[in-house]
Structures are given as structure tokens and as C-alpha cells.
C-alpha positions in Angstrom: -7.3 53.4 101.7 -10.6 51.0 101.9 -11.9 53.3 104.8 -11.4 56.2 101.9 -12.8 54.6 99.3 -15.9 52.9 101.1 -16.5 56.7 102.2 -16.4 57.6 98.3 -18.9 54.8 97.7 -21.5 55.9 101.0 -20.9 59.8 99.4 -21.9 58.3 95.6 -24.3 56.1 96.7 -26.1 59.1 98.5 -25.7 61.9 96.5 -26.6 60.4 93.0 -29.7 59.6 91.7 -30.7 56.1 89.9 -30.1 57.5 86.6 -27.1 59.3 87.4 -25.4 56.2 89.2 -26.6 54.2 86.2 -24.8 56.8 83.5 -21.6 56.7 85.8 -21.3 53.1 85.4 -21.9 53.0 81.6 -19.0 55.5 81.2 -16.7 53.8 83.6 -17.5 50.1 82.2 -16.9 51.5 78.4 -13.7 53.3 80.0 -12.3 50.1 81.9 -12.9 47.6 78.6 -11.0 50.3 76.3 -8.2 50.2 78.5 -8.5 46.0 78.7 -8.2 46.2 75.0 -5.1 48.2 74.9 -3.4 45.5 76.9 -4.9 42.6 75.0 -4.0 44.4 71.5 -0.4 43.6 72.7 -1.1 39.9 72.5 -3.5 39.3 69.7 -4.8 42.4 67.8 -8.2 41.4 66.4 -9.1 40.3 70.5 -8.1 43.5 70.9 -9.9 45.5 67.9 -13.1 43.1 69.2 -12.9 44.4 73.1 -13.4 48.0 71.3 -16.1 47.4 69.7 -17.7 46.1 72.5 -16.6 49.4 74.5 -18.0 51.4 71.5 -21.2 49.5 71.9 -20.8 50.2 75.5 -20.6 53.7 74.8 -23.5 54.5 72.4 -25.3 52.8 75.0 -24.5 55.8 77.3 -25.1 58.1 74.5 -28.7 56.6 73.9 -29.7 56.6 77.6 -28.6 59.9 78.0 -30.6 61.1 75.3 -33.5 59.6 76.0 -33.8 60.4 80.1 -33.2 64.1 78.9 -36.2 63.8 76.2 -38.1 61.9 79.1 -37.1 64.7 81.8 -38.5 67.5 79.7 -41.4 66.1 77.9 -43.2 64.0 80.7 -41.5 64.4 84.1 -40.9 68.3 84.5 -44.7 68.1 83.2 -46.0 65.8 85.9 -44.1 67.5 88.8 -45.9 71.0 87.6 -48.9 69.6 87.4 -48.5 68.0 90.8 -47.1 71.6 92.2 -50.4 73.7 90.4 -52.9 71.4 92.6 
């Protein structure tokens, strides 16, 4: 099972770029602190109610990141790279 998942890793790790491995861990991290706050809910509700917010801070954090690499990918960087192609 560790041979399996440090093979999963080397494929990630090699197949993603920066951004991509960055958004992937956004997503995950908002993911894993929703489900933290389903379990802590259980014991004290406004712990619980705060760990969401903090995954729903998580997430717009995603959201904004995303946004802006797209707006960055097609106003400077597919620019530069034809540019860079035309000389």
C-alpha cells in the first residue's frame, strides 16, 4: 500500500505542473477541514460551524486562484510564448 501510494505521489509530482499541484492541494485541504468539521460538530457545534468557515475561506481561495491564473494564462503568458514562437 505505501509502494502504491508513493508511486501515486512520483506520477503527481511528475505530471502536474506548479499551479496545478498548488490548486489540487487547495481543494483537498478545503475538503479534509469540511469533513474535520463534520466530526467536531458532534462535540461542540459552533467549533464545528467555525472549521467551515475556515474551509469556505479555504475554498474561495481556490476559486480566486483559479480565476486569476486563467486571466494571467490568456492575457500575458499565451502572449509571451507567441511572441517568443514568431522570432
Amino acid at each position: 500500500m505505501i509502494n502504491g501510494f508513493n508511486t501515486f505521489l512520483n506520477n503527481w509530482h511528475a505530471g502536474k505542473s506548479e499551479r496545478q499541484k498548488l490548486q489540487h492541494i487547495y481543494l483537498l485541504l478545503s475538503i479534509a477541514i469540511v469533513l474535520i468539521a463534520g466530526i467536531l460538530s458532534l462535540f461542540s457545534a459552533s467549533l464545528g460551524q467555525t472549521m467551515v468557515k475556515v474551509a469556505l475561506f479555504t475554498a474561495a481561495v481556490f476559486l480566486s486562484n483559479a480565476i486569476v491564473w486563467n486571466l494571467l494564462q490568456a492575457a500575458v503568458l499565451s502572449k509571451l510564448t507567441a511572441r517568443a514562437k514568431r522570432k
